[in-house]
VODOVEX-693387 format. One line per 4 residues: number of its first residue (from 1); their letters; for each residue x, y, z of C-alpha. Coordinates in steps of 0.05 Angstrom, whole numbers, plus 5000, padded with zeros to 4 digits. Example, Ala and Ser with C-alpha at 12.3 -4.5 7.8 and 13.67 -1.06 7.14 Angstrom:
1 = AS = 5246 4910 5156; 5273 4979 5143 .
% end
This chain:
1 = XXXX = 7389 6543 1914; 7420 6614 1916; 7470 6632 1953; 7464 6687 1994 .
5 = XXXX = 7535 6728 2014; 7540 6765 2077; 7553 6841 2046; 7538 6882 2100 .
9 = XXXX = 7563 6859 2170; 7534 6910 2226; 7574 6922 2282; 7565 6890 2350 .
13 = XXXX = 7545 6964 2383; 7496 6974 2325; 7465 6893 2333; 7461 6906 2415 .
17 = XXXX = 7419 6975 2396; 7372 6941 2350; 7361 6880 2393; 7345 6940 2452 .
21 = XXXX = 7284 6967 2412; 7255 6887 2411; 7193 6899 2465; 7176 6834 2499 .
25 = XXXX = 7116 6835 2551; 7133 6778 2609; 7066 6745 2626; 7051 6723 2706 .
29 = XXXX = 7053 6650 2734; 7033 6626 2799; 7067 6577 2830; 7079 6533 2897 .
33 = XXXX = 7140 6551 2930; 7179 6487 2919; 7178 6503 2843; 7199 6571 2859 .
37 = XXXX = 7268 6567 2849; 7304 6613 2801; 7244 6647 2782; 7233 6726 2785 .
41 = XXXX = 7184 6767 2838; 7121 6797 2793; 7096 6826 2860; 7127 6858 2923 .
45 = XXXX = 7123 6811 2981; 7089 6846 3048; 7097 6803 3119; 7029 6799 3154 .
49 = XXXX = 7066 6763 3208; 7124 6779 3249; 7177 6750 3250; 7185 6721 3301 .
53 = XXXX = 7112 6719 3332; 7132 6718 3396; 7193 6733 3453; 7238 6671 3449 .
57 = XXXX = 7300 6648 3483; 7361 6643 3435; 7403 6595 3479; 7389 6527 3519 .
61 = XXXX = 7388 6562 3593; 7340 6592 3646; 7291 6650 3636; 7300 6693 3702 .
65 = XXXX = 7289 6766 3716; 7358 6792 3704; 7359 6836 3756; 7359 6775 3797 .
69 = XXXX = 7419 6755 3771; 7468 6824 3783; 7505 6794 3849; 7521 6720 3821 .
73 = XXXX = 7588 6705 3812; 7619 6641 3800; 7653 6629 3874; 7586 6657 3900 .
77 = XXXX = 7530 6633 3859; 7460 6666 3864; 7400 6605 3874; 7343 6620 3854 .
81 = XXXX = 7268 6568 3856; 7260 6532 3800; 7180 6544 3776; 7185 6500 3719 .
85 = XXXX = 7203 6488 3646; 7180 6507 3579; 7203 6463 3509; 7199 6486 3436 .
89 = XXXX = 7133 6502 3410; 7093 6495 3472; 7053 6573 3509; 7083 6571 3577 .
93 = XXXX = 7032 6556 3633; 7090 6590 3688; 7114 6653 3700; 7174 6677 3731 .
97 = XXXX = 7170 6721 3796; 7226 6753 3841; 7273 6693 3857; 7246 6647 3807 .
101 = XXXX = 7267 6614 3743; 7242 6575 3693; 7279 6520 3641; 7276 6542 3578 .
105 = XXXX = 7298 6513 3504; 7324 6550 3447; 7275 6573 3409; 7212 6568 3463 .
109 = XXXX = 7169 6622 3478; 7191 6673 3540; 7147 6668 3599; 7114 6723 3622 .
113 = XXXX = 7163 6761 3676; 7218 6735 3646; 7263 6793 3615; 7332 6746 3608 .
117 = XXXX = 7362 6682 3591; 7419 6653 3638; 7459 6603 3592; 7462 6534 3614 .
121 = XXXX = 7532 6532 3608; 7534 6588 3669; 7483 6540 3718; 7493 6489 3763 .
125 = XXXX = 7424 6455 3784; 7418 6420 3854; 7346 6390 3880; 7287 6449 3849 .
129 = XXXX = 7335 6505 3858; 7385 6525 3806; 7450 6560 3817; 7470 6619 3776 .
133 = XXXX = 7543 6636 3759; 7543 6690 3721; 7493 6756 3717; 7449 6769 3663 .
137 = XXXX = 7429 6840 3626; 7360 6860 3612; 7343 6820 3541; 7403 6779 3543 .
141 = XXXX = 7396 6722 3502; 7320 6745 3488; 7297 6752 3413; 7234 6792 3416 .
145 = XXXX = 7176 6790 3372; 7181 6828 3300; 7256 6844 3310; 7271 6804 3244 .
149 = XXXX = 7208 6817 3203; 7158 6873 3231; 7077 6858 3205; 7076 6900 3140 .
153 = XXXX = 7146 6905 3123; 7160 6897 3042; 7213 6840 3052; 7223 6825 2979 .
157 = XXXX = 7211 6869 2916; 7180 6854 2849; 7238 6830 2806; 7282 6795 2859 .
161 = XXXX = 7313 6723 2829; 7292 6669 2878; 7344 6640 2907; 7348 6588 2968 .
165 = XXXX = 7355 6641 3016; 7300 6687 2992; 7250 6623 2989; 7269 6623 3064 .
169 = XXXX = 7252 6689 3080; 7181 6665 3043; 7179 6608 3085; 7185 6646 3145 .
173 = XXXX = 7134 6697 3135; 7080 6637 3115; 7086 6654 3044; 7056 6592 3007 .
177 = XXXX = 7047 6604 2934; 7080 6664 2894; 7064 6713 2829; 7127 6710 2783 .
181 = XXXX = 7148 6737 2710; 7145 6692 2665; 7173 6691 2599; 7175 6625 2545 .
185 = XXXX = 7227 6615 2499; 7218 6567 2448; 7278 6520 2426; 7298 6496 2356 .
189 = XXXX = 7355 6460 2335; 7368 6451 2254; 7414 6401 2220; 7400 6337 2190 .
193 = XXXX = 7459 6315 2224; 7430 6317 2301; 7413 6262 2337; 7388 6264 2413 .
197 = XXXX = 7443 6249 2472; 7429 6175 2483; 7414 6154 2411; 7470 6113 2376 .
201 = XXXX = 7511 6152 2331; 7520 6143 2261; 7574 6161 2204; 7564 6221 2193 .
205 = XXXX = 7515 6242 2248; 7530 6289 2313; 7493 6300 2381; 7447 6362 2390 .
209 = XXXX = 7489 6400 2432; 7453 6468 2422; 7384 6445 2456; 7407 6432 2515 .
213 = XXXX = 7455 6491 2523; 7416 6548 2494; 7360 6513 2533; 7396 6507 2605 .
217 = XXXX = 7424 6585 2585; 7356 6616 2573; 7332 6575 2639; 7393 6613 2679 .
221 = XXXX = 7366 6680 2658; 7297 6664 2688; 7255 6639 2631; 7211 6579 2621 .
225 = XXXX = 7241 6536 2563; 7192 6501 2510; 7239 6453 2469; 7215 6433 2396 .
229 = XXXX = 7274 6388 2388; 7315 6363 2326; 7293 6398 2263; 7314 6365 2194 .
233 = XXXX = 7343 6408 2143; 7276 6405 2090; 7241 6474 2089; 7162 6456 2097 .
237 = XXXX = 7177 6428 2166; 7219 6475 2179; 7169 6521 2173; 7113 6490 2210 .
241 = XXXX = 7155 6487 2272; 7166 6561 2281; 7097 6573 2257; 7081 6536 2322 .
245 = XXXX = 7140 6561 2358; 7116 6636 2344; 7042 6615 2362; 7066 6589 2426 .
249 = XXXX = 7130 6625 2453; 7148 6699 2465; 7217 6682 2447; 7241 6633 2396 .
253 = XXXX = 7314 6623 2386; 7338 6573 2342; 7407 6539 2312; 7440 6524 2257 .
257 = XXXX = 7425 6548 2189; 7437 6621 2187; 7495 6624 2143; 7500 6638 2075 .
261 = XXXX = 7501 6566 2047; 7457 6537 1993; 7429 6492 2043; 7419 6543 2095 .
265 = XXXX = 7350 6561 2097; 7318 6593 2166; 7349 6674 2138; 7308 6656 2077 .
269 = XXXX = 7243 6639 2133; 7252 6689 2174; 7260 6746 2115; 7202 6720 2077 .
273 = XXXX = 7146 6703 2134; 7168 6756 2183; 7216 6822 2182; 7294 6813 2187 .
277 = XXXX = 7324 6854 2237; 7398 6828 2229; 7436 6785 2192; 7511 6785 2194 .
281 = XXXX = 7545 6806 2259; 7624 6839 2249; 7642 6795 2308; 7675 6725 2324 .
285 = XXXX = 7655 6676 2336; 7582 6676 2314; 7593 6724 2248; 7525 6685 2220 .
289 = XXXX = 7470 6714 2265; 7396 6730 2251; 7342 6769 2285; 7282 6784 2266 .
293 = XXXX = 7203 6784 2283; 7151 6736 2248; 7073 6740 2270; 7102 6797 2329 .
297 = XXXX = 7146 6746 2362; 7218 6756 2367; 7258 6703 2338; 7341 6697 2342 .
301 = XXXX = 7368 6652 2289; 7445 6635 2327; 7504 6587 2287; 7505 6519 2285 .
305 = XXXX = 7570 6519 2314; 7561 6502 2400; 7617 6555 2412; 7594 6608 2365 .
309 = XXXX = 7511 6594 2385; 7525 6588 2469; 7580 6668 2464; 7522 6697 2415 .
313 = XXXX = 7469 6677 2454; 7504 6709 2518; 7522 6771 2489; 7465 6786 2443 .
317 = XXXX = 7402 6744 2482; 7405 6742 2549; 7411 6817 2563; 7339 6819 2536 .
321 = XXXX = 7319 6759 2568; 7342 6788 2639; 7322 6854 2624; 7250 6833 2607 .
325 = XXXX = 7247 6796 2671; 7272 6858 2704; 7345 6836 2726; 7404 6867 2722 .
329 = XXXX = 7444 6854 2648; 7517 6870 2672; 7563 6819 2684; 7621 6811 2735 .
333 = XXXX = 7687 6833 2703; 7757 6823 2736; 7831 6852 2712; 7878 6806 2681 .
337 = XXXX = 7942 6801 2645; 7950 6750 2580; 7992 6696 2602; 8014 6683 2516 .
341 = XXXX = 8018 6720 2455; 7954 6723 2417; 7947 6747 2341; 7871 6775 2328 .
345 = XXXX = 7833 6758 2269; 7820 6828 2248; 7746 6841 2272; 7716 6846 2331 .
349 = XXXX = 7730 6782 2375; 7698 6746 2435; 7762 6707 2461; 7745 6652 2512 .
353 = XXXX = 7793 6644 2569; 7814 6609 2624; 7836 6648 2688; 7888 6623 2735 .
357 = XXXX = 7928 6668 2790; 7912 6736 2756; 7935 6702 2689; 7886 6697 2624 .
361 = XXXX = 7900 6631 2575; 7865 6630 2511; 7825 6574 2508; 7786 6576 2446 .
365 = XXXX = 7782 6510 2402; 7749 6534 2349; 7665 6547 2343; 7655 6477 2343 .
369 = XXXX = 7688 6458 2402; 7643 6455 2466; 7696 6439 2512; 7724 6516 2495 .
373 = XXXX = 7666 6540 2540; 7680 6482 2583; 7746 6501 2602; 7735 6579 2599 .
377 = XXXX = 7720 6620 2659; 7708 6681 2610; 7714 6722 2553; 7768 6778 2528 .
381 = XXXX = 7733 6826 2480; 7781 6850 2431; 7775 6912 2390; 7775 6895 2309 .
385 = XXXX = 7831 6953 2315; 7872 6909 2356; 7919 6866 2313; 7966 6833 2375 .
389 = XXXX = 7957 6827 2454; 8025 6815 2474; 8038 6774 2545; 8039 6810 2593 .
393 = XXXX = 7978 6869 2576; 7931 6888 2624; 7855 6849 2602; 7787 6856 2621 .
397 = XXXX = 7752 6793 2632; 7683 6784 2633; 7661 6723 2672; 7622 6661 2659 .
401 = XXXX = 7585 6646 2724; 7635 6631 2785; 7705 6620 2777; 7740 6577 2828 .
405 = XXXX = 7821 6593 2826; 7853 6524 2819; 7908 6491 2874; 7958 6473 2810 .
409 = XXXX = 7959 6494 2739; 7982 6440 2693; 8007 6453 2622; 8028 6400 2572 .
413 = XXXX = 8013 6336 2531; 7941 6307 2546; 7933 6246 2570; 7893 6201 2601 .
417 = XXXX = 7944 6168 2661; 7944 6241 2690; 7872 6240 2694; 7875 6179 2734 .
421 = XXXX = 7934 6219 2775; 7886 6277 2785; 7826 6244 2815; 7874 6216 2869 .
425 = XXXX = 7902 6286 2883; 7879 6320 2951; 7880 6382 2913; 7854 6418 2852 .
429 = XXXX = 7888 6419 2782; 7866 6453 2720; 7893 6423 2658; 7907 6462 2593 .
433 = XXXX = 7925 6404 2538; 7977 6446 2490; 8028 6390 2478; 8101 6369 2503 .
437 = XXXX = 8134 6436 2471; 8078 6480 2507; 8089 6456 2572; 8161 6465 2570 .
441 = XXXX = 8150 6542 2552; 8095 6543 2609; 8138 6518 2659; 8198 6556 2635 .
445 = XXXX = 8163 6625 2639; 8132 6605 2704; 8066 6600 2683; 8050 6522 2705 .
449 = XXXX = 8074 6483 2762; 8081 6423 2727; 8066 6402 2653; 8075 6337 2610 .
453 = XXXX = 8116 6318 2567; 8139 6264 2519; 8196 6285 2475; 8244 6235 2452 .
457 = XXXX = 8315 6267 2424; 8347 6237 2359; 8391 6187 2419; 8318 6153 2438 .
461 = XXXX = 8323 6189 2501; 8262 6232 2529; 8260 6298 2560; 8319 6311 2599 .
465 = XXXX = 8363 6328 2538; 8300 6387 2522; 8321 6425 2584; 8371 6463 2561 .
469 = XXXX = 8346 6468 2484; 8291 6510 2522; 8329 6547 2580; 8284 6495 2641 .
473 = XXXX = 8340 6521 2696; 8284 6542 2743; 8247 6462 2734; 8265 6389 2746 .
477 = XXXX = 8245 6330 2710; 8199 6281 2751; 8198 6213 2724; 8123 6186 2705 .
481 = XXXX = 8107 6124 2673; 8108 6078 2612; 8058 6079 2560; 8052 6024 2506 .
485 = XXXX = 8066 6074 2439; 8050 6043 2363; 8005 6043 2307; 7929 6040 2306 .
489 = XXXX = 7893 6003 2252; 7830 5978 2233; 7819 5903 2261; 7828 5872 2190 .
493 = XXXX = 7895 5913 2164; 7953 5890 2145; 8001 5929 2162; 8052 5914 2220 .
497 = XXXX = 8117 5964 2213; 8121 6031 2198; 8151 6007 2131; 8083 5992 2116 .
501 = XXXX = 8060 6063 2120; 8080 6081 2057; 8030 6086 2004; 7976 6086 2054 .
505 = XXXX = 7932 6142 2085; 7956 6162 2158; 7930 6212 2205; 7986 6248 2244 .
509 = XXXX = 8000 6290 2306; 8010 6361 2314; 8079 6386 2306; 8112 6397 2374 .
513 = XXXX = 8077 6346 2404; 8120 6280 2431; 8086 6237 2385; 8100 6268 2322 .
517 = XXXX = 8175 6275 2345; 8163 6194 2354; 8135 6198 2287; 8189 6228 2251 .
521 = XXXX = 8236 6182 2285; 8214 6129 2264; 8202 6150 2188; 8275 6172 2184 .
525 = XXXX = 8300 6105 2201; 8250 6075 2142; 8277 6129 2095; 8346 6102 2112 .
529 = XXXX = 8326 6037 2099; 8296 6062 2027; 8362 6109 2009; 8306 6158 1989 .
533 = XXXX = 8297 6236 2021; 8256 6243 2086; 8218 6286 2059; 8207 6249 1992 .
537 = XXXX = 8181 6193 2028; 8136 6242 2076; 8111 6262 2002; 8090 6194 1985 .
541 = XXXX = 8051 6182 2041; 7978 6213 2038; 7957 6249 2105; 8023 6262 2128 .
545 = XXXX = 8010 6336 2137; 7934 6323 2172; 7942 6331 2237; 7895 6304 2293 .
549 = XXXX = 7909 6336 2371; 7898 6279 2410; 7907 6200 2415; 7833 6199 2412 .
553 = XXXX = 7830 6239 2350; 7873 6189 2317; 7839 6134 2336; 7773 6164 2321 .
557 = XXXX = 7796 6177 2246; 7827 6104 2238; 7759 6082 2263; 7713 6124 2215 .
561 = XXXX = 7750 6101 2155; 7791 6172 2147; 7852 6132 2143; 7887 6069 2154 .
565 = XXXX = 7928 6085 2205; 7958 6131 2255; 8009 6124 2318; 7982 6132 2383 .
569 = XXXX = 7981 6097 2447; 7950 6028 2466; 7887 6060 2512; 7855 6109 2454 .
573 = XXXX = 7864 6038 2395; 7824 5987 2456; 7770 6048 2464; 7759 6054 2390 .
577 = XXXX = 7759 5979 2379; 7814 5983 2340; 7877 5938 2330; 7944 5958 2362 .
581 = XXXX = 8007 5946 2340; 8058 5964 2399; 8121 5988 2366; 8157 6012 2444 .
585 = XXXX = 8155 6043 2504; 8149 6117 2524; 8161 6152 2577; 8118 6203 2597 .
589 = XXXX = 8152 6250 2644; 8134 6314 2680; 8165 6383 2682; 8161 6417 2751 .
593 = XXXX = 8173 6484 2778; 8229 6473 2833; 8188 6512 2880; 8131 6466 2867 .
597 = XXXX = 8163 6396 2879; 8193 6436 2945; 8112 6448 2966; 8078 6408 3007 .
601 = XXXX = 8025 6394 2947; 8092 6369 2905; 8113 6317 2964; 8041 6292 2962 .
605 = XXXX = 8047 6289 2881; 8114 6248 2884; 8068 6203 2934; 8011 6187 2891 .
609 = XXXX = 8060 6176 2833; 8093 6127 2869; 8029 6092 2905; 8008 6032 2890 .
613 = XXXX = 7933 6064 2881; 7951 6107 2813; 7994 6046 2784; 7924 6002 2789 .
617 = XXXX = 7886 6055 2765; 7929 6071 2705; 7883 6049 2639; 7913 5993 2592 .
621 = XXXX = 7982 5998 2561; 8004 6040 2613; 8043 6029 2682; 8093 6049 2721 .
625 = XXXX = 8165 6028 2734; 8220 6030 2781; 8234 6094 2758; 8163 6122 2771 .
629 = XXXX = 8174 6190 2819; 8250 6197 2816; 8272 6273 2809; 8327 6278 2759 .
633 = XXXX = 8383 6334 2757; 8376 6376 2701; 8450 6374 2688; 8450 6301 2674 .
% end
């Protein structure tokens, strides 16, 4: 099949004008007002009630005439005859003359000659009289009839979003069923590589990711979502589910196969059975994007990639999804500075970030990494003119739904002990996994609290000796815990040493990070053994330069046949099913801001480290030690 190059890229202003010229008519649905929720007004809302229907007390008390009332005091109490009592939801069958009152309950209708309320609090009963303490004003403690909703009053307008508290308002003015906009948007995800969520996965295979976000994305704008599920990569089907997505939808956005491979096929679709609006967008992630109309129905062709497909679709989609609906397009924005250095890739970029204290952290994994938008609060749209952001410059951010500033920000080496630390922490922590060497910078330049780190020096000792290699003199090091470090294997291997690496294929760790420091160690002393080069015997060892970000990763590639073996820790091998070889212990060790460990938050973190609660919840090959909390002097 031919394949198609991407020639002429339009730019993200020129896409967003075209996609404003797509007309999309919303139909009207009735519904019941428990399915209400999240949907958009098609009609103004008019009260033919008031609300309330009737004078009612607002406090537990006595209804009295107030001017009754004007001489009590609480050394000389006026008494007045009680007449009798009226309870919630019941007409009064008393009334209240001079030197009478009547019990009355929050909520109950006022009975007639009644102009007051006399709180309970300020009453002191005795036989059928009541004493009152304290005078009353005209109305006091009264809510009269129609002085929240008058009859007639417009208390919602076409194109409000439901939310709880307008479904109230509803409620209250006996509102039973509503007219709302409704607009269906078909969902297709391509790849012969999807399975569903919950089916088993096999070599080779992935989870369809893109349903369910696009879907839950295009249900937060206010549509109604139609999902056509997995769709395999062969061209006739293909085609017969957007024939019946187009029939049936007034939207259609699908995933996956819009670039300009051989295989990729829905451009080719869309150009030939419809018109093509776009394809190619000067912009990253999501550079692969098509729009166009087939049989008079819009249809958005977004990248495989969950990243690329979930920023596309909310920056190029969901303003015409809202606006269609009639809600507002604009986003919150807030000011920020970048926390790091960041190098732009030359065109116009949508940088995912995560915001903490005023500070903006790239967090962008690549397209295919879901967890970017998991861990970003918002985006950082950068100019294709802009080459650097230095640390330090002034950002705006535009949000991603509510952001909640975090308690502590942690910086460092993932792993899966702190995890166990965090859920026992009174307080919130947001993690940013960038390895040992990255949270020793973080900590340094007082950006984190606290990161993790496992760096062993060329003495077998960890972390202390890195303080001064990177300047730590506003930090200490708390001591953490032991974790079982070694190779991972396949059940059957034979290998048992490092020695036996050689010759084999090995997944490694990213440089910087305390396992590849472990690493190198270790192949050092088997080069010494050999009387050959380190890096001659690096050379001879296939994979050495593949690096894998996690323990997990490793293990993952060990288990899938990608290589033979990789170094890790004991946990990520007994996930994977895999065979462990311990080789020794490592310490894994925090860096803390001084000021921190000083906080109340850090006493409480030096507490849980040291409980016996964190050391049973600790997964397998890891535990702590007598050393477990200790704060060491940096000058050691």
């Amino acid at each position: 099949m031919e394949r198609k190059e991407f020639r002429e890229l339009i730019s993200s202003q020129h896409a967003r004008q075209v996609i404003s010229q797509i007309h999309l008519e919303p139909g009207i649905l009735e519904l019941g007002l428990k399915e209400a929720l999240g949907r958009v007004l098609a009609e103004d809302i008019t009260a033919e009630v008031d609300v309330p229907g009737f004078d009612r007390a607002s406090m537990d008390g006595y209804a009295v005439r107030a001017k009754d009332t004007y001489l009590a005091r609480e050394d000389k109490p006026v008494t007045l005859k009680l007449a009798g009592s009226v309870d919630t939801g019941s007409v009064p069958d008393v009334k209240v003359s001079k030197g009478t009152a009547v019990e009355i309950s929050t909520g109950a209708m006022m009975p007639v000659g009644a102009d007051a309320v006399v709180m309970v609090e300020y009453t002191r009963t005795e036989g059928s009289s009541v004493h009152i303490m304290r005078p009353v004003s005209v109305n006091e403690n009264v809510i009269h009839a129609g002085s929240d909703i008058m009859v007639g009053e417009r208390v919602l307008q076409a194109g409000t979003r439901l939310t709880p508290r307008e479904i109230g308002v509803l409620s209250a003015v006996g509102v039973q069923h509503i007219k709302a906009r409704n607009l269906v948007v078909g969902i297709i995800s391509t790849g012969s590589e999807l399975v569903p969520p919950g089916s088993k996965l096999g070599s080779g295979m992935v989870y369809d990711i893109n349903s369910y976000s696009i879907g839950a994305a295009a249900r937060e704008c206010g549509a109604e979502v139609k999902y056509y599920g997995i769709v395999r990569d062969n061209r006739p089907y293909m085609e017969e589910i957007l024939g019946r997505a187009v029939d049936e939808c007034q939207l259609v956005i699908t995933s996956g196969s819009t670039s300009a491979g051989a295989g990729d096929m829905m451009y080719r679709i869309i150009g030939e059975r419809g018109k093509e609006l776009i394809h190619g967008i000067d912009i990253k992630p999501g550079k692969p994007v098509i729009v166009g109309i087939v049989d008079d129905t819009p249809v958005f062709g977004l990248p495989g990639y969950p990243t690329s497909a979930l920023t596309i679709f909310n920056e190029f989609t969901a303003p015409l999804i809202r606006h269609t609906l009639g809600l507002s397009s604009s986003r919150s924005t807030v000011r920020a500075q970048m926390a790091v250095d960041y190098h732009s890739p030359g065109r116009r970029q949508l940088l995912t970030v995560g915001l903490v204290r005023g500070q903006a952290y790239p967090v962008d994994k690549g397209s295919g990494a879901i967890t970017t938008l998991a861990d970003a609060d918002g985006f950082i749209e950068i100019d294709p003119r802009v080459e650097m952001l230095d640390a330090g410059d002034e950002v705006v951010v535009t949000l991603m739904g509510d952001v909640k500033s975090p308690d502590v920000l942690f910086i460092g080496s993932h792993c899966l002990g702190f995890e166990a630390l965090m859920r026992l922490l009174p307080f919130s922590v947001r993690m940013i996994n960038t390895g040992s060497t990255g949270g020793m910078i973080a900590v340094r330049d007082g950006i984190a609290d606290m990161g993790g780190v496992h760096l062993m020096d060329e003495t077998g000792k960890y972390n202390l000796s890195f303080f001064k290699t990177f300047g730590l003199d506003n930090a200490v090091l708390v001591k953490g815990y032991l974790r079982d470090q070694g190779l991972i294997v396949e059940p059957g291997s034979d290998i048992v040493g490092f020695e036996d690496i050689v010759g084999r294929r090995m997944i490694n760790r990213t440089r910087g990070s305390g396992t590849r420091v472990f690493t190198d160690m270790k192949l050092k002393e088997v080069a010494k053994k050999r009387k050959t080069g380190f890096d001659e015997l690096c050379a001879a060892i296939e994979g050495y330069d593949t690096e894998a970000r996690t323990h997990s990763a490793v293990a993952a590639s060990v288990r899938l046949g990608r290589a033979d073996v990789g170094v890790g820790i004991r946990s990520a091998a007994e996930l994977n099913g895999l065979k462990f070889i311990y080789i020794a212990d490592e310490e894994y060790d925090f860096v803390v801001q001084e000021k921190f460990i000083e906080s109340e938050m850090g006493k409480i973190f030096l507490e849980v480290l040291q409980s016996d609660e964190f050391c049973d919840s600790l997964p397998a090959g890891m535990r702590t030690y007598n050393m477990s909390g200790k704060v060491m002097d940096n000058d050691m």
